[in-house]
C-alpha positions in Angstrom: -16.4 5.0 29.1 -15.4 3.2 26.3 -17.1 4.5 22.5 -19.0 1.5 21.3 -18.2 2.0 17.4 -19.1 -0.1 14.4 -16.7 -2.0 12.2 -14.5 0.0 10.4 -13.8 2.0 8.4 -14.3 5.2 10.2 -12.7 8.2 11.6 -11.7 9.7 14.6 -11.4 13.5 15.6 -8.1 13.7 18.3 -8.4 16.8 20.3 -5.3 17.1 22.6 -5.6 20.5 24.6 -3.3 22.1 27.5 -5.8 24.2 29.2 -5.1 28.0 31.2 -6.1 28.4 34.8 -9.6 30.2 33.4 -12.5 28.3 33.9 -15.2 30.7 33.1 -17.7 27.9 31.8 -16.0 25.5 30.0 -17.4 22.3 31.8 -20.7 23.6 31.5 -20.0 24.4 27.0 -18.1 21.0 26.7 -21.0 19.7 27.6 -23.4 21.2 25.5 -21.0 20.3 23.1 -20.9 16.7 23.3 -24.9 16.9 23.6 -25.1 18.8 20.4 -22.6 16.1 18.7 -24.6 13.6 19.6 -27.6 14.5 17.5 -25.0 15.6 14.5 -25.3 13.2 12.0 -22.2 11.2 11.5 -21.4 11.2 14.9 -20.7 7.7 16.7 -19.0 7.9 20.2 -16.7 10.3 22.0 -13.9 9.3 24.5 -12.1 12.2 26.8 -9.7 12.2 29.4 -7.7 15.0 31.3 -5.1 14.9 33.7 -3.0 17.8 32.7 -3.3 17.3 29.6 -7.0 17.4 28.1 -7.7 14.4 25.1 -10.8 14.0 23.2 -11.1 11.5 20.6 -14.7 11.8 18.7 -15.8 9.4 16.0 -17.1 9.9 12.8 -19.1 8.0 9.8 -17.3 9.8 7.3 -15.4 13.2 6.9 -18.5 15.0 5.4 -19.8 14.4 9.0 -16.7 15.8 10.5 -16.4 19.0 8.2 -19.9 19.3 9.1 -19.5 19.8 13.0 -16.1 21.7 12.7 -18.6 24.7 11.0 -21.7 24.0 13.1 -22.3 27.3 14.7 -22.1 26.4 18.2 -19.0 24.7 17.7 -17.7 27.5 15.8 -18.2 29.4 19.1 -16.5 27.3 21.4 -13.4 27.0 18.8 -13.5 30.8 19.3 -13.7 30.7 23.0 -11.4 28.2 23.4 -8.5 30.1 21.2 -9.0 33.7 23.4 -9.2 32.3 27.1 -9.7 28.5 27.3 -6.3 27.1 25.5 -2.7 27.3 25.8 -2.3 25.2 23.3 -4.2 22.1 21.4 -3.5 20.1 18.4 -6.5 18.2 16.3 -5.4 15.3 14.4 -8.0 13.6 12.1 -7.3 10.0 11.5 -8.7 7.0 9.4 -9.7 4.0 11.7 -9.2 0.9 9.8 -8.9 -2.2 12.3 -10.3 -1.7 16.1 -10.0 -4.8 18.8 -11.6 -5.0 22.0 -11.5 -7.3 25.2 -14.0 -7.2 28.1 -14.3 -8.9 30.7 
């Protein structure tokens, strides 16, 4: 589903991931996760795809918000989890979202 997201300026949160073969909960904590970001204040929509490759793209209200989750203590755990046994690799890219268009039909 598409983030409904106001007009911007905001910020967005790009999480691209190539994830091992162990599985050992990770559905189940990215979506705690993304319940638990939902309440965080600052949040406004997430979008996420995987087909190999894993993206995430969060958004934000500001990057006080965003600093915020990156040490909430739940998150902290997953970011540990997902460095031991979850990830082969990721990159996080945080961006400044100044001009958004949408068509739907």
């Amino acid at each position: 589903m598409i983030a409904s997201t106001p007009k911007p300026p905001y910020y967005a949160v790009i999480f691209t991931t190539i994830r091992t073969n162990i599985d050992d909960g990770y559905n189940e904590m990215s979506d705690k996760l993304i319940e638990l970001a939902q309440g965080h204040d600052g949040f406004l929509g997430i979008e996420s795809a995987r087909d190999g490759m894993g993206i995430s793209i969060s958004y934000w209200t500001d990057l006080e918000s965003i600093s915020k989750w990156k040490n909430q203590s739940d998150h902290l755990l997953a970011q540990q989890k997902g460095k031991i046994d979850g990830y082969k690799s990721f990159k996080t890219r945080i961006s400044k979202v100044e001009r958004d268009y949408d068509f739907q039909k």
